[in-house]
N, C-alpha and C positions, 0 to 999 in steps of 0.2 A: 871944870870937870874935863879927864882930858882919856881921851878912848884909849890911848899907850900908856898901860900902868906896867909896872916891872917885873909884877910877879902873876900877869895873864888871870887877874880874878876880873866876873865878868863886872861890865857900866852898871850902877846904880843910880838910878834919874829918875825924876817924878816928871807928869806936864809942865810943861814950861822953861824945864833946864835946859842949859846947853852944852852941846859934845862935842870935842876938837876930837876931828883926827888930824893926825900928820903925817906926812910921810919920809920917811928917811933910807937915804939910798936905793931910794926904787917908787920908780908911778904906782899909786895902786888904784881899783875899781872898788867899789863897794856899791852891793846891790841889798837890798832892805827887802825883806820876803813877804810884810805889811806896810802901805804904803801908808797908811794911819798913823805908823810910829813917828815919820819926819815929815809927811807930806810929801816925801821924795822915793824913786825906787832905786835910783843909780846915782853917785856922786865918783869924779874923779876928779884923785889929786895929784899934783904933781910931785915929784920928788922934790922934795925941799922945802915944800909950802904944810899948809894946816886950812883947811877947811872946817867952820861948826856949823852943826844944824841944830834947833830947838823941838825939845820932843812935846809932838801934838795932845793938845786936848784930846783928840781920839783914840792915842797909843791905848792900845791892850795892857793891859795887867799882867804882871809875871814876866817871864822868860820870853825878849823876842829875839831870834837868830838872825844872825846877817852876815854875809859871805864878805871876805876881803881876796883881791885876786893881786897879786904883787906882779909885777911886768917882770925883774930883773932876773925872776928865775923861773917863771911862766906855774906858778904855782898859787893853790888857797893859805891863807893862814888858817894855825887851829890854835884850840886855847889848850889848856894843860891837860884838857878828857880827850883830847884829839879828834877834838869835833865844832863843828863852828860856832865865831865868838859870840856872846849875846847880852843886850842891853837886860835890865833886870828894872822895869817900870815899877815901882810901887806905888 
């Protein structure tokens, strides 16, 4: 499952999946607003690489929002509603 889909529809993942993000032409930050969803609240990656993390037995159900902060232009990404991207736990 890979967090960069083409057409910005948001992650759908149950416990247990796993989520690459990657980064291409630029470091980014990502901070998780429930630390239940990964176990984690901040991952960074670097330009060029791909980090996964496996969503927790604890993640909430439904929509969870998490910010991605891109260095090369000192800016958030948004998804297609122009608002942050979000895993979709079922």
């Amino acid at each position: 499952m890979q967090s960069k889909d083409s057409n910005n529809a948001p992650v759908e993942a149950k416990p247990g999946d796993k989520i690459t993000f990657s980064a291409e032409g630029t470091d980014i930050y990502i901070q998780f607003m429930d630390v239940n969803l990964t176990g984690q609240t901040t991952l960074m990656v670097k330009k060029g690489t791909s980090v996964t993390v496996t969503v927790s037995d604890k993640a909430k159900k439904g929509e969870n929002a998490y910010a991605v902060f891109c260095t090369s232009d000192m800016s958030f990404a948004k998804n297609m509603r122009n608002s942050p991207p979000v895993i979709i736990i079922k």
